[in-house]
C-alpha positions, 0 to 999 in steps of 0.5 A: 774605105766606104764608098757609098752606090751613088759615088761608085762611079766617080771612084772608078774614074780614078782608078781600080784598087785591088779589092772591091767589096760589095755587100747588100740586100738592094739587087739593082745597086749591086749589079749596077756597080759590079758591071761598072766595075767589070766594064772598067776592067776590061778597059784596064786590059783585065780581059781574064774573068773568073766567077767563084761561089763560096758555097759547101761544096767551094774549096779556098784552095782554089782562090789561091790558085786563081790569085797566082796563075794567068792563062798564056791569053791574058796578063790580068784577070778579074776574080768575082768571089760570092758569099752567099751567107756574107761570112768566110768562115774561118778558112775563109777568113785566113785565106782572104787575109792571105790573098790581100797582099797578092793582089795588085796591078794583075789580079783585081778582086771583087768579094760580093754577098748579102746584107752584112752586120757590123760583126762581118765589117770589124772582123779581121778578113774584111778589115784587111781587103778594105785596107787594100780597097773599097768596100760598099754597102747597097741597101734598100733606098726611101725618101730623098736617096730614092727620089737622087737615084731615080733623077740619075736613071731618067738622065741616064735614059734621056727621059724627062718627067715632071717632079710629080712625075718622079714621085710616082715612078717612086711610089709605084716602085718603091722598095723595087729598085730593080722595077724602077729601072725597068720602067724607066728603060721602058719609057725611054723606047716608048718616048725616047728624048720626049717630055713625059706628061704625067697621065702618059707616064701614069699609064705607062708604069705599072705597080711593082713597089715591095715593101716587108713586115719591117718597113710596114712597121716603121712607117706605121710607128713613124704615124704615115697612115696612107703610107701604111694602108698602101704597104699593107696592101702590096704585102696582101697582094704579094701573099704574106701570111697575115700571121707574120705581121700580127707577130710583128704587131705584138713585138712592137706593141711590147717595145712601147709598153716597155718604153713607156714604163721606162720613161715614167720610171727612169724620166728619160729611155736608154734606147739601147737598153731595148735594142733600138738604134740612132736610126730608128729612135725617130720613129718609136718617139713619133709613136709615143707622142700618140700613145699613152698606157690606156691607148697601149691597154687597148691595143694589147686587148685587141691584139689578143683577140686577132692573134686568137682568131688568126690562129684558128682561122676563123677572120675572112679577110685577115688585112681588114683586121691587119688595117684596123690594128694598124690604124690603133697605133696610128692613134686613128678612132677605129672603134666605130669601123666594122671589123670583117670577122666570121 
């Protein structure tokens, strides 16, 4: 059964199951809702703890020894197995189906690892310790999720701000839920059960939001200029290779240009024919009210411009240029503006 983080704790108050697993790329959810399960536990009189890692050295003979031994010190033991690729492997795999049915009031296992695909959620190991528990899926939080999860921490922490207040923990530390806890522990020592006001907030938190070439590129199709130019700062600040976001820049592009061919030849786009699903049709859609085939010709050509000039390294300041790209698919004038090529 799926659970989603921001219910995990309403789960644990109705008892542990025998099987946890916790999957995901967002670090601050995921260790958030492994120490609840670990404080729950040893409430349950789970006072034994043992830590596995499924690496290539791990051998699944020894999950199956922890599953059927305790220590003359405790009646219940908690297991922790970490997949650091989030896949068994078919020994793995076997095993795991193995142990599902051994675990019970004694023994409570808990499997973690990284973001998963659908393949790992329908194989036949996870689908087994599902059945006999919870699995949930942390993944990185924006927009209203974001604004719920910050709200709970500044409760937690006895912290009150404004909504404006929110919004900028929010913008300073999205895509870093992590920080956000941080500072947000941080103004609970600096103003504990205080009203924060905006300016004392404002000099209180310090920019710490990390985003990625995927976010950069959502957020630039979906239309949200300022949005776009602040991640294209954070990403320059944080060293990517401006390579890395021309190759994404070029990927989109010929995204476009096949959606549009599609939709004057087909008079409709079938969006999974071109890989792209229900959760990010929005975006393509906001792009293609913008841009029409001499826009796309236009793009392609200044693209292959920058893509020559980045590969011989002959551009100063590469995230001008990045910018000024970016602001072609937002569909903004940007012939005018000077370009800082050498």
């Amino acid at each position: 059964m799926q659970v989603y983080p921001n219910r995990f704790n309403d789960t644990l108050s109705k008892g542990l199951k025998p099987c946890y697993l916790i999957f995901g790329d967002e670090p601050q959810q995921k260790f958030e809702i492994i120490e609840a399960l670990r404080s729950a536990a040893r409430e349950q009189g789970f006072d034994e703890r043992t830590v596995l890692v499924a690496d290539n050295e791990f051998s699944w003979q020894t999950l199956l020894e922890a599953t059927q031994s305790l220590s003359l010190f405790s009646a219940r033991q908690l297991i922790e197995l970490e997949l650091p690729t989030g896949k068994p492997g078919s020994e793995g795999s076997k095993t795991l189906q193995q142990v599902a049915p051994l675990l019970g009031e004694d023994t409570l296992l808990v499997v973690h690892g990284p973001k998963i695909g659908k393949d790992v959620q329908k194989s036949k190991w996870f689908k087994t310790l599902d059945e006999h528990g919870i699995h949930s899926l942390c993944y990185p939080l924006e927009g209203k999720p974001l604004m719920a999860w910050i709200g709970n921490q500044l409760n937690v922490a006895g912290v009150a701000v404004s909504p404006q207040g929110a919004r900028l923990i929010a913008d300073f530390c999205e895509g870093n839920l992590m920080a956000a806890r941080q500072e947000i522990d941080k103004l609970a020592l600096l103003y504990p059960g205080q009203q924060v006001d905006d300016a004392a907030l404002e000099r209180a938190i310090v920019d710490q939001s990390r985003y990625n070439v995927f976010q950069l590129v959502d957020v630039m199709l979906e239309g949200n200029a300022q949005r776009c130019i602040k991640m294209l700062y954070r990403l320059e600040s944080e060293g990517l290779e401006p390579n890395i976001v021309i190759w994404a820049l070029i990927r989109e592009w010929q995204t476009l240009t096949n959606l549009v061919t599609a939709r004057e030849s087909q008079g409709s786009i079938q969006w999974q024919r071109h890989g792209i699903w229900r959760n990010r049709q929005g975006f393509y859609e906001s792009a293609l009210q913008r841009l029409d085939k001499a826009r796309l010709s236009e793009i392609r050509e200044a693209l292959s411009q920058a893509d020559h000039l980045f590969k011989q390294e002959a551009v100063t300041r590469p995230y001008v240029k990045l910018c000024h790209l970016c602001m072609l698919f937002l569909g903004m004038p940007v012939n005018t503006l000077p370009v800082a090529e050498a």
